[in-house]
N, C-alpha and C positions, 0 to 999 in steps of 0.2 A: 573200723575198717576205712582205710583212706578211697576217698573219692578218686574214681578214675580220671587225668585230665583229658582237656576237653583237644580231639583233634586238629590241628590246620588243615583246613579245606576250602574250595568254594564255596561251599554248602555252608558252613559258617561263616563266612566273610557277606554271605549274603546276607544269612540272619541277622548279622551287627549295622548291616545297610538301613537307611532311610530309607522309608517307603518309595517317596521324591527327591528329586533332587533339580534346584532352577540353575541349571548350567548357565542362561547368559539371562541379562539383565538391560532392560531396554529404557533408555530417560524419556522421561517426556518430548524432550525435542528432537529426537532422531525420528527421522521420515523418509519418505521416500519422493518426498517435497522436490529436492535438488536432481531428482534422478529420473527426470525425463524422458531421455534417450533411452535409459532401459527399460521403461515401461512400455515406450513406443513399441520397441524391438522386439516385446511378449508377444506385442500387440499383432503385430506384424506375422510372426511365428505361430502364432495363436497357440500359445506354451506358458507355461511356468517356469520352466526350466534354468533359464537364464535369471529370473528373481532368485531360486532358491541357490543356486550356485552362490550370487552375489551377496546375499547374507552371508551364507556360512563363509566366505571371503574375510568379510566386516567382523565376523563375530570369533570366530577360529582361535586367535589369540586367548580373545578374554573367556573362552569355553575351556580350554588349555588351564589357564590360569586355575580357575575353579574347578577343575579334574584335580589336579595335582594336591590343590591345600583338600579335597575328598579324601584322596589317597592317604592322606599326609595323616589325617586323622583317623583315619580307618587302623591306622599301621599301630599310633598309640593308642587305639582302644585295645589293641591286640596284648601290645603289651606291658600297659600300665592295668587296664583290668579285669586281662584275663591270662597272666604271668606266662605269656609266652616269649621266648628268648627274642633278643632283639637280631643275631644274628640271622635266625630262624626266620622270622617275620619278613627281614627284606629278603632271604634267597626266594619265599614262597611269591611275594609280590611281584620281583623280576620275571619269577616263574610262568606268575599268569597276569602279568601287565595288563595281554589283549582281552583278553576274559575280564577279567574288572574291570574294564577302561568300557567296554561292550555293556558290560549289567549297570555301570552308572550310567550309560547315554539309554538304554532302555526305560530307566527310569528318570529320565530329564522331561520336568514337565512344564518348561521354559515354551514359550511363541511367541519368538523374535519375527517372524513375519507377521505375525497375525498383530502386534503392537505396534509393528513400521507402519502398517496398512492405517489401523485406526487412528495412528498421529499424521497422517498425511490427508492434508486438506483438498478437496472436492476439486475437481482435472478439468478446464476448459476443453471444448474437443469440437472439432471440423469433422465435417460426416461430407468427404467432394465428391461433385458429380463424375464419373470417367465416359467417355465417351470415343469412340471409331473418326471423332472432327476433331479430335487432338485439344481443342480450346477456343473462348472467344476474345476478340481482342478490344480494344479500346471503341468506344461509340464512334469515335470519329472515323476508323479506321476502316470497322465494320459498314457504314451508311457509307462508303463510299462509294462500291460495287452495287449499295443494296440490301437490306435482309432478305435472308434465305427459309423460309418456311421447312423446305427440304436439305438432307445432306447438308447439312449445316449442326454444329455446337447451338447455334440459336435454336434452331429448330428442337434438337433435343432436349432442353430447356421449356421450350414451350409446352412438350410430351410431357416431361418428369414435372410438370407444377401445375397439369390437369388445366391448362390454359386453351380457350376456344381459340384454335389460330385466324376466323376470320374478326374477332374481335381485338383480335393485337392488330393485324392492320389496318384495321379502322384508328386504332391510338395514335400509333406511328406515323401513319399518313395522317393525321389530323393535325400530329405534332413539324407536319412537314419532310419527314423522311420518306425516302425510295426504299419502296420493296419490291421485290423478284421473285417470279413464279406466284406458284396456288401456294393459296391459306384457306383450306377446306373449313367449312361451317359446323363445326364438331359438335353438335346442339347437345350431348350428351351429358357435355362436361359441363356445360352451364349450372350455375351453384355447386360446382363442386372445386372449384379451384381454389387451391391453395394459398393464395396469394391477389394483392388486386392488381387489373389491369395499370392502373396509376402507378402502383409501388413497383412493376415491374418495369414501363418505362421509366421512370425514373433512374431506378439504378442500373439500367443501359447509358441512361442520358450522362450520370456520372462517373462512366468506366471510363477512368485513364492512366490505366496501365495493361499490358502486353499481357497474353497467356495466363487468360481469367479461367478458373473454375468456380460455377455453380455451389455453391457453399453452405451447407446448413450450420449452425452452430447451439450448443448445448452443455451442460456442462453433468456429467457424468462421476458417481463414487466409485474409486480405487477399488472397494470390497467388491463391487459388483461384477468388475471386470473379474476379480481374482475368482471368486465363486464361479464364475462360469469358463475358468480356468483360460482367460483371453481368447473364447473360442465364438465370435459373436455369430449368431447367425443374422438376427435382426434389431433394428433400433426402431422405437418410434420420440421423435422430436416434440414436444407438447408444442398446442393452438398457444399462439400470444411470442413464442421465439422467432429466430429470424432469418431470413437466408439472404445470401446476396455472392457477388461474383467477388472472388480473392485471390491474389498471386504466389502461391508460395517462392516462385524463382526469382521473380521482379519485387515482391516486395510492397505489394501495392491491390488497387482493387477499387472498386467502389465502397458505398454507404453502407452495404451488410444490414439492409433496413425494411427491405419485405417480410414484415408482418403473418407469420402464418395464421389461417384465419379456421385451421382445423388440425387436429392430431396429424403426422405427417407418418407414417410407416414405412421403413426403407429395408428392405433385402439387401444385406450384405454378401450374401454365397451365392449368387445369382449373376453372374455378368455373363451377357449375352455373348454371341459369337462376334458381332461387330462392334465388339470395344467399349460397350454400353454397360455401366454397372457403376457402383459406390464404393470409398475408400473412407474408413474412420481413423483421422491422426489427432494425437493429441496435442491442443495450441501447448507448445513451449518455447516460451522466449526469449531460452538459455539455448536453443539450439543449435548446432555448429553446422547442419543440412538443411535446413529451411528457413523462411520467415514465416512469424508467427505473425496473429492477427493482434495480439496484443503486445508484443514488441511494434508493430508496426504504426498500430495505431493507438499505443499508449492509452489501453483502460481497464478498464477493473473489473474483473471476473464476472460481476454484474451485469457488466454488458452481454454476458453469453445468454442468458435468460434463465429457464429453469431446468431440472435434470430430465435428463434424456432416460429411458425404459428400455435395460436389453431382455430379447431372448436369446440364451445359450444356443450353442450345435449340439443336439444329441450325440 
């Protein structure tokens, strides 16, 4: 009694499938090194969206490519080894293109992002003060009216680095500068600041460039940001990194060389009603909208110190 043959269907096109199939294939040196700007812009978005678009961009072609030689071979298993007409074969294929083209990327068990990620090297990053006083400007510019304890970028500076204010004007006046108005004796903060009184005038004494922000730096893994889907709520900065005043407009800044002399914890989703809050951008020195700390001042990832610790946004 002859065996009955065997139907074309999905149902067997499935059965003849591979369990998997690695639709795209990643080299070692692709990364997401050269690409900046769009990590920024995740960053910014606090989304994924625009990374996965921009793979499947990159990758589309060569996913293509290896769908087709799938197909291609599914068609001759059909019928070199299981005597189905070869007319037969392609009208069923035509038939259901989308359905086969759907059950191979179901089973595509390729991670073109998850391997960009892992071949892309550890991200410098600025974590800048924002602030209701817009910015500070050059030491010479600033001491010329006076520092300002209050309603001042200085003054906020001196809040966000846990700084006694009657102890900075004892520095400043000792170092010869005018200052203006109260610098209340904040005893609280004593041993608790951030930073030293020394390391702070100083890189006052060295601001000479326009439209400085307050600057933390640290250097931050790509997976970390991904995992928490660029959605940061908070960063803490490790004891021994460093902050200092930087320009991304001008170009310029001081020494970037206060010493954090304790963990530093910064709320990112927190800006107050008067303009007071933090921005995390990533140093890139390929950027076509800002200056970077390390285009500017020419050094090496080292100089950021060590990785910074996010917590996600639930």
């Amino acid at each position: 009694m002859n065996e009955e043959k065997q139907k074309l269907s999905m149902e067997f096109i499935e059965s003849i499938m591979d369990e998997n199939y690695p639709l795209v294939w990643v080299d070692y040196r692709e990364s997401f090194d050269e690409n900046r700007d769009l990590l920024q812009e995740c960053l910014k978005k606090q989304s994924c969206e625009e990374l996965w678009s921009k793979v499947e961009d990159w990758y589309n072609d060569a996913e293509e490519q290896v769908t087709q030689e799938i197909i291609k071979g599914l068609k001759s298993h059909c019928i070199n080894f299981h005597d189905f007409d070869e007319d037969e074969v392609e009208a069923f294929f035509e038939e259901h293109d989308d359905e086969i083209r759907d059950e191979i990327r179901e089973r595509d068990d390729s991670t073109p992002v998850n391997d960009l990620i892992k071949n892309t090297k550890d991200i410098p990053v600025r974590v800048e003060m924002l602030s209701n006083y817009d910015c500070i400007n050059t030491c010479w510019l600033e001491s010329q009216g006076g520092f300002r304890c209050r309603e001042s970028y200085f003054g906020d500076m001196i809040d966000t680095l846990d700084l006694n204010p009657a102890k900075v004007k004892k520095i400043f006046v000792e170092k010869g500068y005018t200052v203006y108005g109260r610098f209340p004796n904040i005893k609280s903060r004593d041993g608790k600041e951030q930073v030293s009184y020394e390391d702070f005038c100083q890189e006052m004494e060295n601001s000479c460039c326009g439209a400085n922000l307050l600057t933390y730096i640290g250097i931050v893994n790509l997976k970390d940001l991904y995992d928490a889907a660029f959605k940061v709520r908070e960063v803490t900065i490790p004891k021994g990194n460093t902050c200092g005043l930087f320009s991304t407009m001008y170009g310029g800044g001081s020494l970037i060389d206060m010493e954090l002399k304790q963990d530093v914890r910064i709320r990112l989703d927190k800006a107050r009603k008067d303009g007071y809050g933090f921005r995390p951008h990533l140093d890139n020195e390929c950027s076509k909208y800002d200056c970077s700390i390390k285009h500017v001042y020419e050094v090496r990832d080292v100089f950021f110190g060590k990785h910074i610790s996010i917590v996600p946004t639930n």
